[in-house]
C-alpha positions in Angstrom: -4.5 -8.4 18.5 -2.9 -5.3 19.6 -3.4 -2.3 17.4 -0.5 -1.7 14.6 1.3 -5.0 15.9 2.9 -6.1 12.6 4.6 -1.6 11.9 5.2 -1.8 15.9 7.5 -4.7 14.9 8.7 -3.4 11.8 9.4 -0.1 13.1 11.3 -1.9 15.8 13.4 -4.4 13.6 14.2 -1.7 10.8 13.8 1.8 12.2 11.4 4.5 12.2 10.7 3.7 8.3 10.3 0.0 7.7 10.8 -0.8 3.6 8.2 -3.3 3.5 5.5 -0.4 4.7 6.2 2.6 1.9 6.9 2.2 -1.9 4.7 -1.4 -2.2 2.9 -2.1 -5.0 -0.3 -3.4 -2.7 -0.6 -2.1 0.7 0.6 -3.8 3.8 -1.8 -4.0 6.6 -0.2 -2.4 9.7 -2.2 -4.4 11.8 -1.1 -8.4 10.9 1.4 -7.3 8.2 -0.3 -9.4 5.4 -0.1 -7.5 1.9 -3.6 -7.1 0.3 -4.3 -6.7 -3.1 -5.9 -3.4 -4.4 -7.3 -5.5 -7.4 -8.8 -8.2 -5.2 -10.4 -6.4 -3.0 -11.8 -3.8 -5.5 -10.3 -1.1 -3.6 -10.3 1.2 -7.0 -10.1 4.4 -4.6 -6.5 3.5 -4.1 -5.9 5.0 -7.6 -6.3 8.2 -6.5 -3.9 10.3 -5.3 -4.5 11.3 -1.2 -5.2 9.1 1.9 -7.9 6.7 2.1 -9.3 4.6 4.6 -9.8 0.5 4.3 -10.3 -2.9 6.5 -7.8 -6.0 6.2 -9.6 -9.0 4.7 -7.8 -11.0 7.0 -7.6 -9.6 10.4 -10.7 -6.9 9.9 -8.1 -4.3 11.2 -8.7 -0.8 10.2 -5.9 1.7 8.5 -5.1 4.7 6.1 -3.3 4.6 3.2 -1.3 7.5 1.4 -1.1 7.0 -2.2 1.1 8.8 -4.4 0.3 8.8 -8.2 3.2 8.9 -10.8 2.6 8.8 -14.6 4.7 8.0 -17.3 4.4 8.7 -21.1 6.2 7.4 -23.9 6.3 8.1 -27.7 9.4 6.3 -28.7 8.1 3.7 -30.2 6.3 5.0 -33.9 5.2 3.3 -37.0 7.5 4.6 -39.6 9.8 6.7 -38.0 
């Protein structure tokens, strides 16, 4: 499998920025495309803000990921207010 196959094609499909590779709730593997699942595979480093380095469970493939944390607080909702 050539290297990055799956954001080669995105990239040449949807532009320099395919949607389906930034913004995702689980990371896409640049590599065969497939989404993988930060719960599944116990990838708990991925709630940390910064890059981080991981293997596809399906095509082995090596890649970085950037996350970005956001956090969001409410107090709307009080017991006798």
């Amino acid at each position: 499998m050539e290297k990055f196959a799956a954001l080669k094609k995105a990239r040449e499909d949807d532009g320099p920025c395919p949607s389906d590779y930034w913004g995702n709730k689980n990371p896409r593997c640049p590599h065969c495309g497939t989404e993988c699942s930060v719960i599944e595979n116990e990838w708990w480093e991925l709630y940390e803000e910064g890059e981080h380095e991981v293997s596809c469970p399906h095509c082995e493939g090596d890649f970085s990921v950037s996350v970005r944390v956001s956090h969001s607080y409410s107090t709307d909702k009080q017991e006798d207010a």
